[in-house]
C-alpha positions as a Markdown table, in Angstrom:
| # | Residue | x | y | z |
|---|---|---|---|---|
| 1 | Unk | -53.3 | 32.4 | 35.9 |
| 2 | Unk | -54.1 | 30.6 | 39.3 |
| 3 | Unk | -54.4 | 32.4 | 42.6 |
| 4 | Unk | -53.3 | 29.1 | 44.6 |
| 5 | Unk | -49.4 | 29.2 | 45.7 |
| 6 | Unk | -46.7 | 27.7 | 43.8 |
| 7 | Unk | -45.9 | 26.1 | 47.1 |
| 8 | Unk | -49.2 | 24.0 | 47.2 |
| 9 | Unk | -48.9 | 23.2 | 43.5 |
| 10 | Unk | -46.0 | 21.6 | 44.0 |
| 11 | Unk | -47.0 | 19.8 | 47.0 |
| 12 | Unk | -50.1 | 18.7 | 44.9 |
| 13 | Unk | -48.1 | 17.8 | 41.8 |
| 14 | Unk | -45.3 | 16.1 | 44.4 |
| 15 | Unk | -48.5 | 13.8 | 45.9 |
| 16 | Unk | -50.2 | 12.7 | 42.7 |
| 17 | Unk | -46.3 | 11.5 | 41.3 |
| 18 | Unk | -46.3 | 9.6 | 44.8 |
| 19 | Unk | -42.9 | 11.2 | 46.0 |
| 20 | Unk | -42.0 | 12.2 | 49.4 |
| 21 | Unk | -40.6 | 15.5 | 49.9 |
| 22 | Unk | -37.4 | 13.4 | 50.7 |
| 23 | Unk | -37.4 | 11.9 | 47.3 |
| 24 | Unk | -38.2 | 15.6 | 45.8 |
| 25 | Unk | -35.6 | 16.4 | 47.8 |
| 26 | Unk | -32.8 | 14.2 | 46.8 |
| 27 | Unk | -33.5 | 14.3 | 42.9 |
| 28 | Unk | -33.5 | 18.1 | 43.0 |
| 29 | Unk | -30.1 | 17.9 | 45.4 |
| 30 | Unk | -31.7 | 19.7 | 48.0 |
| 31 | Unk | -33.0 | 19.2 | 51.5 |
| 32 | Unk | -36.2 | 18.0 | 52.8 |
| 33 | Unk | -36.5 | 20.8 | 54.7 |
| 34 | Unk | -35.6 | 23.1 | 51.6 |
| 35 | Unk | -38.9 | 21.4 | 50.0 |
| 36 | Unk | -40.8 | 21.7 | 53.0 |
| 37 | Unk | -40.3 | 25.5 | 53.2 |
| 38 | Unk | -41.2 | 25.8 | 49.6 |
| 39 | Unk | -44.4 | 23.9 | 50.1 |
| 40 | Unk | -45.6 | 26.0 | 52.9 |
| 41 | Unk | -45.0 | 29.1 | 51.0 |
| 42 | Unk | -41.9 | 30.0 | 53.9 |
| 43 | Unk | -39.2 | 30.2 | 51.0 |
| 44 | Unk | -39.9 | 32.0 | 47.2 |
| 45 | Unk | -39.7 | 30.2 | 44.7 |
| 46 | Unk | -38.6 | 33.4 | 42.4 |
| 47 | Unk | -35.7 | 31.6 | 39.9 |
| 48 | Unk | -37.2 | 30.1 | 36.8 |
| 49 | Unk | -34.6 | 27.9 | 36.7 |
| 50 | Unk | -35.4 | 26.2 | 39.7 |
| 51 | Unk | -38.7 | 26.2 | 38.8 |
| 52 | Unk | -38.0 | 24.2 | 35.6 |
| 53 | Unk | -35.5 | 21.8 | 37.2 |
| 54 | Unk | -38.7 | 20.8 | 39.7 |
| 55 | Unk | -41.3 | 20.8 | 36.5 |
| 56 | Unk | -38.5 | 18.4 | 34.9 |
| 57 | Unk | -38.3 | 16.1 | 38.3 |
| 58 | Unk | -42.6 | 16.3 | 38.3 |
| 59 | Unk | -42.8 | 15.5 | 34.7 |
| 60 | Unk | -44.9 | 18.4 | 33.9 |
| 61 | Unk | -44.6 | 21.8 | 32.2 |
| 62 | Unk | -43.6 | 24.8 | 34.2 |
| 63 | Unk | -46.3 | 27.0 | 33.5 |
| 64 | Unk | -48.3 | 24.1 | 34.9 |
| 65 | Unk | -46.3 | 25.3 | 38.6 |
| 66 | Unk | -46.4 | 28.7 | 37.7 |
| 67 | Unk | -50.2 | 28.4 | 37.5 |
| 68 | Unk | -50.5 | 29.9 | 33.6 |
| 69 | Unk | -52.1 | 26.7 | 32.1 |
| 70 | Unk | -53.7 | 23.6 | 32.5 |
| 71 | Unk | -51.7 | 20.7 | 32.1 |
| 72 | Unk | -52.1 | 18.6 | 29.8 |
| 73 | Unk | -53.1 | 14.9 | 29.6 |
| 74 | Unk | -50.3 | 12.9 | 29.8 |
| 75 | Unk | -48.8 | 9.4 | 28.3 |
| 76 | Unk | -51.6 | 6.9 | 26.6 |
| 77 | Unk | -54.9 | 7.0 | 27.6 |
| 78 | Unk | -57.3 | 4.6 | 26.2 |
| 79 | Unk | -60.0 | 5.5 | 23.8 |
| 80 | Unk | -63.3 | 5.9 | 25.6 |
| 81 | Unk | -62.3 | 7.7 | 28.7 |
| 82 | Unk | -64.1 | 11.0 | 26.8 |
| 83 | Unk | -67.8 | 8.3 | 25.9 |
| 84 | Unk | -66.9 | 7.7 | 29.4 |
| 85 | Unk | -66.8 | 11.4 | 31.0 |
| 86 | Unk | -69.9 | 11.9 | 28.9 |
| 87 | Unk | -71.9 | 9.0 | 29.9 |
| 88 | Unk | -71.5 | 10.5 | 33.4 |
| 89 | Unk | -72.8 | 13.9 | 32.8 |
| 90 | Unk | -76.3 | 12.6 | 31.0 |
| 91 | Unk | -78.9 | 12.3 | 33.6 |
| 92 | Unk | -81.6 | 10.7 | 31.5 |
| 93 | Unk | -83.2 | 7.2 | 32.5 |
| 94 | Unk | -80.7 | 5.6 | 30.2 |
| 95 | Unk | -81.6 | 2.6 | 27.9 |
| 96 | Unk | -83.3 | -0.2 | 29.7 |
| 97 | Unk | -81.5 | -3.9 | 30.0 |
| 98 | Unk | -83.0 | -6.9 | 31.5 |
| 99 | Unk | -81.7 | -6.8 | 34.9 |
| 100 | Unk | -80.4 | -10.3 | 34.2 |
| 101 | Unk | -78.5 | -9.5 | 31.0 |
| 102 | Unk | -76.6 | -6.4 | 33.0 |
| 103 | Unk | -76.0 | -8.7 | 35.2 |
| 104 | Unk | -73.8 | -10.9 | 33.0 |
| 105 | Unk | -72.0 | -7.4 | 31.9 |
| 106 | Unk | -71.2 | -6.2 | 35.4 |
| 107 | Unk | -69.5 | -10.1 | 36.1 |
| 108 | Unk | -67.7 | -9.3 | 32.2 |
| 109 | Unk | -66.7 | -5.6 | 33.1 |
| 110 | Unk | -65.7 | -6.8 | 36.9 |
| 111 | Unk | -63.3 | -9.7 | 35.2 |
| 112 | Unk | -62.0 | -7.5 | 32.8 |
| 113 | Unk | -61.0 | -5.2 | 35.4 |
| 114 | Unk | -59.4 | -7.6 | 37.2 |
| 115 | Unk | -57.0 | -9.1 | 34.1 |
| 116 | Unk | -56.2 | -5.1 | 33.9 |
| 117 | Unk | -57.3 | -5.0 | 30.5 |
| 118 | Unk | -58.3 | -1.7 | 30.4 |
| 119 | Unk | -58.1 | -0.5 | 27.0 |
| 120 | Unk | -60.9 | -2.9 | 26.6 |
| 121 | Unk | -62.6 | -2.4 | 29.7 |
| 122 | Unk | -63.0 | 1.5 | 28.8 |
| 123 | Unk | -64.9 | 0.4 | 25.8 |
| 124 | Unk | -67.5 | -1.2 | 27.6 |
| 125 | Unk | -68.2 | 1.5 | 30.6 |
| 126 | Unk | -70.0 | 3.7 | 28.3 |
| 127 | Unk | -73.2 | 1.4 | 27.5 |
| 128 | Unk | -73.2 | 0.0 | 31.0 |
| 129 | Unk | -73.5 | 3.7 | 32.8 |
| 130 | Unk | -76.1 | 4.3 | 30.4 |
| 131 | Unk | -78.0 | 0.9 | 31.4 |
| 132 | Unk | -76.9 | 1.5 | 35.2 |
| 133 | Unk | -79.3 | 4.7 | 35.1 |
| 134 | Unk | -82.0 | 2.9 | 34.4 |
| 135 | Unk | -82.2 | 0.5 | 37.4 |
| 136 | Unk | -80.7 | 2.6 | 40.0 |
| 137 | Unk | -83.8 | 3.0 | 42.3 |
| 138 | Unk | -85.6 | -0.8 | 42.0 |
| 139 | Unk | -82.4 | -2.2 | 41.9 |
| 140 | Unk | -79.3 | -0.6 | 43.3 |
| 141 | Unk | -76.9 | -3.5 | 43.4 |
| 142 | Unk | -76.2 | -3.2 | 39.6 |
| 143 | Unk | -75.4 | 0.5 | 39.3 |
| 144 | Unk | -73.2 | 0.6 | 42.4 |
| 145 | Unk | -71.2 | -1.7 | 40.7 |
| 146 | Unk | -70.9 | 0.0 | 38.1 |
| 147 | Unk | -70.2 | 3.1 | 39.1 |
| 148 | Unk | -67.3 | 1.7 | 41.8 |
| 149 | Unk | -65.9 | -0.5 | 38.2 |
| 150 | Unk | -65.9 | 3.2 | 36.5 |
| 151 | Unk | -64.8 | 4.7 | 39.2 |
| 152 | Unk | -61.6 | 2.2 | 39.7 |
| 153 | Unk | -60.4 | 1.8 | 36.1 |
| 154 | Unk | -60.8 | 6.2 | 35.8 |
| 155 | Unk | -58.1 | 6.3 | 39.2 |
| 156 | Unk | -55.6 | 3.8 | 37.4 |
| 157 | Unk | -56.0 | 6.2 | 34.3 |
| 158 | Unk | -54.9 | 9.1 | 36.2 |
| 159 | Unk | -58.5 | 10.3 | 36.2 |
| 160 | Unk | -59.3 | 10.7 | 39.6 |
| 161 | Unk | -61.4 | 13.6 | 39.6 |
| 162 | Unk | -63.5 | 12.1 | 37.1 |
| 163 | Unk | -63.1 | 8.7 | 39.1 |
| 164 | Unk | -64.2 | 10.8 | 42.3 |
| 165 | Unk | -67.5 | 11.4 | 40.6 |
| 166 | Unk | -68.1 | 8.0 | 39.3 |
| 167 | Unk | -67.3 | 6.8 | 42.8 |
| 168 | Unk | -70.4 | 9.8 | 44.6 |
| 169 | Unk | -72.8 | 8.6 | 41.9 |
| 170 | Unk | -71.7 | 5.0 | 43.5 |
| 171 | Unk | -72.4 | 6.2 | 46.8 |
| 172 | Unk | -75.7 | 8.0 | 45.5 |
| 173 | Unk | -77.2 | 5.0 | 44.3 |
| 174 | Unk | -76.1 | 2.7 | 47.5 |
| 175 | Unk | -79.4 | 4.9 | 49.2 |
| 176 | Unk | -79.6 | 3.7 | 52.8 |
| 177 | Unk | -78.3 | -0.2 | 52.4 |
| 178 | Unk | -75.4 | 0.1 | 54.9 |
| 179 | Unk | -73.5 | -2.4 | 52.5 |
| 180 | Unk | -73.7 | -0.6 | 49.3 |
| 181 | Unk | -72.6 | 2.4 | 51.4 |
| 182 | Unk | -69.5 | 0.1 | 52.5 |
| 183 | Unk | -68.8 | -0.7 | 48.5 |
| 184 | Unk | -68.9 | 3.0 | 47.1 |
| 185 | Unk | -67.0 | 4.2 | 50.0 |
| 186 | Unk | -63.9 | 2.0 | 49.3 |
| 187 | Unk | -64.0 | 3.5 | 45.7 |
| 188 | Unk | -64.4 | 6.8 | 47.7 |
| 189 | Unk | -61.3 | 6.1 | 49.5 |
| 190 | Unk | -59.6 | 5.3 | 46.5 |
| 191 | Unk | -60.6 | 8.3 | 44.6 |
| 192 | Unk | -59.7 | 11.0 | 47.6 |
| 193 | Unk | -56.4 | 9.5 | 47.8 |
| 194 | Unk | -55.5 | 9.4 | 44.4 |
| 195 | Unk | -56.1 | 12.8 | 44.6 |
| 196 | Unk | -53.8 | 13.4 | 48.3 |
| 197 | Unk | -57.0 | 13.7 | 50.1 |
| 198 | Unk | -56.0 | 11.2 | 52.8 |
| 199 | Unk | -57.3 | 12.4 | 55.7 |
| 200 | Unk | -60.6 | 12.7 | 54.5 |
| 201 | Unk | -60.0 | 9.2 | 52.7 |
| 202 | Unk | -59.6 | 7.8 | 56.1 |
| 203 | Unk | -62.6 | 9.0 | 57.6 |
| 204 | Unk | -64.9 | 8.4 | 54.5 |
| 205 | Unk | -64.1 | 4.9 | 54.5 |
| 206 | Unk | -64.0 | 4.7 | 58.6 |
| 207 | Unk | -67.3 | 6.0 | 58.6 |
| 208 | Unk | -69.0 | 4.1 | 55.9 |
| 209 | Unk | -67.2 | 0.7 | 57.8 |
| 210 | Unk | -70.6 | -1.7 | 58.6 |
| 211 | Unk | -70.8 | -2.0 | 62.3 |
| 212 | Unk | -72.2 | -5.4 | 61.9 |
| 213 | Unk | -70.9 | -8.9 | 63.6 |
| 214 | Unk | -69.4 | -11.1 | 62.3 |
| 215 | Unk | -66.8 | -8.7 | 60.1 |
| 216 | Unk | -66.8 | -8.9 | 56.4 |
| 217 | Unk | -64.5 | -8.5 | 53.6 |
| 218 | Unk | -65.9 | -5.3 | 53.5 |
| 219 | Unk | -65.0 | -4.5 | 56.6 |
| 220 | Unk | -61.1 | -5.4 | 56.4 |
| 221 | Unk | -60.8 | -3.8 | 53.0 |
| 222 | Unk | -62.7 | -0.6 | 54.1 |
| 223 | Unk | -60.0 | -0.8 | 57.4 |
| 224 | Unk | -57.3 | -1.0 | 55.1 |
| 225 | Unk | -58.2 | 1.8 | 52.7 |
| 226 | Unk | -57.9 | 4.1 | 56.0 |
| 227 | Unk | -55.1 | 2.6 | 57.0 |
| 228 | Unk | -53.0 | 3.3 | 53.4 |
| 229 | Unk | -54.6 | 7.0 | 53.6 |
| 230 | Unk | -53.1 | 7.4 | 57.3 |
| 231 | Unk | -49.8 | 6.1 | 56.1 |
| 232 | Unk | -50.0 | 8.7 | 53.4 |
| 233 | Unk | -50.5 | 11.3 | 55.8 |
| 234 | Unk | -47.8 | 10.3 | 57.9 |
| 235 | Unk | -49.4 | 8.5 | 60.6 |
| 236 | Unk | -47.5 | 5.5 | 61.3 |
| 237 | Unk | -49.2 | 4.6 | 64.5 |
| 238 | Unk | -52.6 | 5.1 | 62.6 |
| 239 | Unk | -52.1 | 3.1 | 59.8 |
| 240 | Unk | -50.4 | 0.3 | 62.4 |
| 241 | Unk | -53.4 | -0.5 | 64.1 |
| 242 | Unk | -56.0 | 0.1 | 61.3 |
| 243 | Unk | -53.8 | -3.0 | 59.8 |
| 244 | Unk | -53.7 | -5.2 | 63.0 |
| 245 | Unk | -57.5 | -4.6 | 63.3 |
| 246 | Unk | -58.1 | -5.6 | 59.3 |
| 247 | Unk | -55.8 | -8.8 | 60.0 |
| 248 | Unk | -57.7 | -10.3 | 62.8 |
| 249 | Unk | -61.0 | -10.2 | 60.7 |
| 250 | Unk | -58.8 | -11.9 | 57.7 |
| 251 | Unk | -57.8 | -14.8 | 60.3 |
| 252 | Unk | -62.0 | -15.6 | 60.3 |
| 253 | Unk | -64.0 | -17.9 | 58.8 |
| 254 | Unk | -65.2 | -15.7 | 55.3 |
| 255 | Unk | -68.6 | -14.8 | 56.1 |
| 256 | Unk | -69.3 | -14.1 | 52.5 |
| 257 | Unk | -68.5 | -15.2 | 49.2 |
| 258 | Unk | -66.6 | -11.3 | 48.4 |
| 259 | Unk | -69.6 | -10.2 | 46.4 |
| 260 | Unk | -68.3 | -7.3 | 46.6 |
| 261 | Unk | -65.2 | -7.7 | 44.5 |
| 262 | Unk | -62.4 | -6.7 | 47.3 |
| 263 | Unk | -60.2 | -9.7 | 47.1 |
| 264 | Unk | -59.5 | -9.4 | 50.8 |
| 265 | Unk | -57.9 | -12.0 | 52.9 |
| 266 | Unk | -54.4 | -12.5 | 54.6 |
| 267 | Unk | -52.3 | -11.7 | 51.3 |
| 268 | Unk | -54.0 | -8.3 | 51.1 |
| 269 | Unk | -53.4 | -7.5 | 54.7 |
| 270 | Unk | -49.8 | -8.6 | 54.4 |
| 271 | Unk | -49.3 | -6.5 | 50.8 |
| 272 | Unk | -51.0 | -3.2 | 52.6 |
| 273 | Unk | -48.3 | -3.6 | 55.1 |
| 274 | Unk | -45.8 | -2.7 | 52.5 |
| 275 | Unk | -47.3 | -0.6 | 50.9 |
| 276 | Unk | -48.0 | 2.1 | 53.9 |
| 277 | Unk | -44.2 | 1.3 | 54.7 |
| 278 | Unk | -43.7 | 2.6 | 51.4 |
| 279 | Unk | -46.0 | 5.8 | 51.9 |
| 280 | Unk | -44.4 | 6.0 | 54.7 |
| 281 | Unk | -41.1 | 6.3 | 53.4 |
| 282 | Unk | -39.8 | 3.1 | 55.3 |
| 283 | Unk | -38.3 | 1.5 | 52.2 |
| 284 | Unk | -36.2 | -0.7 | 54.3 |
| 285 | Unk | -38.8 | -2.8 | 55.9 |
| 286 | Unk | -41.1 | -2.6 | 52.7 |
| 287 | Unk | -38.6 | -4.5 | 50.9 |
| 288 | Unk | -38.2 | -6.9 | 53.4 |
| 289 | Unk | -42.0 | -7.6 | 53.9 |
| 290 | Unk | -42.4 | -7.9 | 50.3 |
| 291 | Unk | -39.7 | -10.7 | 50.2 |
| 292 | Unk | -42.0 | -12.5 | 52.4 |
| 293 | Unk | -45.0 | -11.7 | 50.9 |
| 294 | Unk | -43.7 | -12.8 | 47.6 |
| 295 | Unk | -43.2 | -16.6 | 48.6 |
| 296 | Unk | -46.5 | -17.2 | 49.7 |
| 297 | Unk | -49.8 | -19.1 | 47.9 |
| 298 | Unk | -52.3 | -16.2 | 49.0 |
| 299 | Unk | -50.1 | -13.7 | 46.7 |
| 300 | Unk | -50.4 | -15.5 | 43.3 |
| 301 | Unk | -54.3 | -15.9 | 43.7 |
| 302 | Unk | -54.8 | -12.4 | 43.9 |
| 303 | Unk | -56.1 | -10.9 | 40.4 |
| 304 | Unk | -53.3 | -9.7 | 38.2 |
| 305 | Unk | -54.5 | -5.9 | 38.7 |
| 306 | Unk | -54.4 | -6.1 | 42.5 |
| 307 | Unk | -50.6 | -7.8 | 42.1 |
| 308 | Unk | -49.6 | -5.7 | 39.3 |
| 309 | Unk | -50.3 | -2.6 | 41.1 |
| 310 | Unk | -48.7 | -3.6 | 44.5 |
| 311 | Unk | -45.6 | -4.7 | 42.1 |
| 312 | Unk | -45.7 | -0.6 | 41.4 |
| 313 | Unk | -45.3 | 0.7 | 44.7 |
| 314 | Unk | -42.2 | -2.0 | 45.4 |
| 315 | Unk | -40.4 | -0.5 | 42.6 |
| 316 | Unk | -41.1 | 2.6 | 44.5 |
| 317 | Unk | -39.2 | 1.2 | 46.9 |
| 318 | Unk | -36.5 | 0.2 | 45.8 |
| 319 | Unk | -36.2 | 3.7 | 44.3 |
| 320 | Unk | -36.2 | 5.2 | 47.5 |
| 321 | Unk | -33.3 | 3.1 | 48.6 |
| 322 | Unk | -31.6 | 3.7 | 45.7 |
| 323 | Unk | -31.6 | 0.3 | 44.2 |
| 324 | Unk | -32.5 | 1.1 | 40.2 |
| 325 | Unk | -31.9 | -3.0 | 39.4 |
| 326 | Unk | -34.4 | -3.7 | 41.9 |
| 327 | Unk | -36.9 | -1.0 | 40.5 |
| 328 | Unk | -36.1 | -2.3 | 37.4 |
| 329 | Unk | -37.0 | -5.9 | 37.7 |
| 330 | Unk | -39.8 | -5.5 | 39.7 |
| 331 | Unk | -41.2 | -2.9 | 37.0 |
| 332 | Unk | -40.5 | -5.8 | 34.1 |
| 333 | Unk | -42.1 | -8.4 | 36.9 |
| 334 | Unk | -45.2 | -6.0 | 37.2 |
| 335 | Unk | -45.7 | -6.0 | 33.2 |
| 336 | Unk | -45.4 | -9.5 | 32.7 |
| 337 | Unk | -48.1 | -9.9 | 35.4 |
| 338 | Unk | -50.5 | -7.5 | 33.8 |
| 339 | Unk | -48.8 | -5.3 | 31.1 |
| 340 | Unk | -51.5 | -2.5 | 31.5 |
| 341 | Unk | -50.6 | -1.5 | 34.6 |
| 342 | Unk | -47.3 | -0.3 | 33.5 |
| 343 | Unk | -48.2 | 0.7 | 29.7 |
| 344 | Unk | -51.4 | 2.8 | 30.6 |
| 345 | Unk | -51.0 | 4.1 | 34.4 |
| 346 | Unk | -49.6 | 7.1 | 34.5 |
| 347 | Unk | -47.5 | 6.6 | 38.6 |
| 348 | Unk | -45.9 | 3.5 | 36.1 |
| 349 | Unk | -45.1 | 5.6 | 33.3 |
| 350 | Unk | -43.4 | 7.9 | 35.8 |
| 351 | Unk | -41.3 | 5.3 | 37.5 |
| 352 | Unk | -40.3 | 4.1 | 34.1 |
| 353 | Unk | -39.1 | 7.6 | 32.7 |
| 354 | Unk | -37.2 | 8.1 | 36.4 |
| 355 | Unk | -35.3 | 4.7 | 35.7 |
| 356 | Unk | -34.8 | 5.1 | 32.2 |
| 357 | Unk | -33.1 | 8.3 | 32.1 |
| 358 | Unk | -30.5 | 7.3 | 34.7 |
| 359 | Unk | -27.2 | 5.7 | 33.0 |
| 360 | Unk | -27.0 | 3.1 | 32.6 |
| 361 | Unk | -30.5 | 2.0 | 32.2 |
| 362 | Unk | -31.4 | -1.4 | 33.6 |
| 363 | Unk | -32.1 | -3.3 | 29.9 |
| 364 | Unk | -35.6 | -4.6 | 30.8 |
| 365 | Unk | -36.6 | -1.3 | 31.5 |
| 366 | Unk | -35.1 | 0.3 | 28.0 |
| 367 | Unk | -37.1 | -1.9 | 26.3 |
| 368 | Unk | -40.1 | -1.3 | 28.2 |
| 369 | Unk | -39.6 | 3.1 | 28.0 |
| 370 | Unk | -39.1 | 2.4 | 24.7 |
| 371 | Unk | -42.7 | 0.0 | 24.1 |
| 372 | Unk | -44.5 | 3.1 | 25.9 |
| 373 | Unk | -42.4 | 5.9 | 23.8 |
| 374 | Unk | -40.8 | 7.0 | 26.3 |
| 375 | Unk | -37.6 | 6.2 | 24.6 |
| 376 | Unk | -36.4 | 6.2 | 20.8 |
């Protein structure tokens, strides 16, 4: 049995299923301000049947709210995620590779990641953390990459404590390089948030932001990881001009060729727009950015992970306006684009299971609950 308050277990369970209290609120039949109370310990939680009624809306145990257990891992994770958790805690030299030959990996791993073929990808993080060791201090390039690839594919897994880790050891091998300290702190960013950490989120990747002129990629994406953390934490005016600042630097010239792997540019400006609408719980103009953003060239040459994940948070959504056809599609869209972001991410598995149980079921998304097993 935990110390910590039902009230912040909630609130932490409530974050990492990327609800709003208002949506909490509305699928329990309560108020926001019933939820709120709750959170911050103001009202008892002392009737197990409310208690199970919220563990049934979180998609978790009760005992996991009532602090007796751990809980336990959830859906289909891919094989390797346990070679992966122990390839992190060895602290040997690791077996030596030509720096040229880990090379070719990291560009294999980095494309993998980016088809979202993660089952695969999993397979091959093992053998490159253990050849990452081996190079970090005469070449540092190569294991931050690796460590931010790691890092990324164990926060889609629903990892991101592990993820958190692989993202430090990122940040531990960047040394002093200013740039390397920009990389890992965008897997930073992504980490702390995936774990509701947004506050710090925002000032991790704030801070690591290189102050050099002209901006980079890695400037706008590191402004738009702070800007998505503010939205999280409700600050609309925050996360505004965080955006407006990231979009003039997309409007340059590219001063590099994104060797840093953040597919940055006016399409990912536009798509963080709707997504901190979304964390904001502005459904409305969400929606009616991501019509927009769904016509236009820069959104189908983004990698499929980047568009399948963005494809997640509009079904979000359309959730929160109530619209379970629009959810729907855009869940079937998002697995035609890339099929493991829906099959192994556990936030996809979750809006699944909330659209599949409601009657009737949108058919696309029957057939998809039932492909994961959520259905029989």
């Amino acid at each position: 049995m935990t110390d910590e308050p039902i009230g912040r277990r909630l609130a932490r369970w409530r974050l990492r299923r990327r609800m709003t209290q208002q949506m909490l609120a509305d699928r329990l039949g309560k108020s926001k301000s019933w939820v709120d109370k709750v959170e911050r310990g103001v009202r008892a939680l002392d009737r197990y049947s409310v208690v199970q009624e919220i563990a049934e809306v979180l998609r978790i145990h009760p005992t996991v709210l009532l602090g007796e257990e751990r809980p336990q891992p959830e859906g289909r994770t891919p094989a390797g995620v346990d070679r992966i958790r122990a390839a992190l805690a060895r602290y040997d030299a690791g077996r030596r590779l030509p720096a040229a030959e880990l090379q070719r990996h990291v560009e294999h791993a980095w494309l993998t990641y980016r088809y979202a073929h993660y089952a695969h990808l999993v397979r091959l993080l093992p053998d490159l953390l253990d050849a990452a060791r081996s190079l970090r201090a005469e070449l540092p390039e190569l294991p931050v990459q690796v460590y931010r690839i790691t890092s990324s594919a164990l926060v889609k897994l629903g990892e991101a404590e592990l993820g958190w880790l692989a993202a430090d050891r990122a940040m531990t091998a960047a040394g002093d390089e200013p740039l390397l300290i920009g990389a890992a702190a965008v897997s930073v960013g992504q980490a702390l948030r995936a774990l509701g950490r947004h506050r710090l989120a925002s000032a991790v990747t704030l801070a690591a932001a290189p102050r050099d002129v002209p901006a980079s990629a890695l400037d706008g994406t590191l402004l738009l990881q702070a800007a998505l953390a503010a939205a999280s934490s409700g600050d609309a005016r925050g996360a505004g001009g965080l955006i407006d600042r990231a979009a003039e630097i997309a409007t340059r010239p590219p001063g590099d060729d994104d060797r840093h792997r953040t597919s940055f540019g006016p399409a990912a400006v536009e798509l963080a727009r709707v997504v901190a609408a979304v964390e904001l719980g502005d459904a409305g103009a969400a929606l009616c950015r991501h019509e927009r953003v769904n016509r236009d060239d820069g959104w189908r040459a983004l990698p499929a992970e980047y568009r399948g994940a963005y494809l997640l948070d509009v079904a979000r959504a359309y959730l929160q306006v109530g619209d379970l056809r629009g959810a729907g599609r855009t869940l079937v869209e998002a697995d035609g684009v890339a099929p493991a972001e829906v099959r192994w991410r556990p936030v996809a598995r979750t809006l699944v299971a909330e659209i599949a149980r409601r009657h009737p079921a949108p058919a696309g998304v029957a057939r998809l609950a039932a492909s994961v097993g959520l259905m029989r």
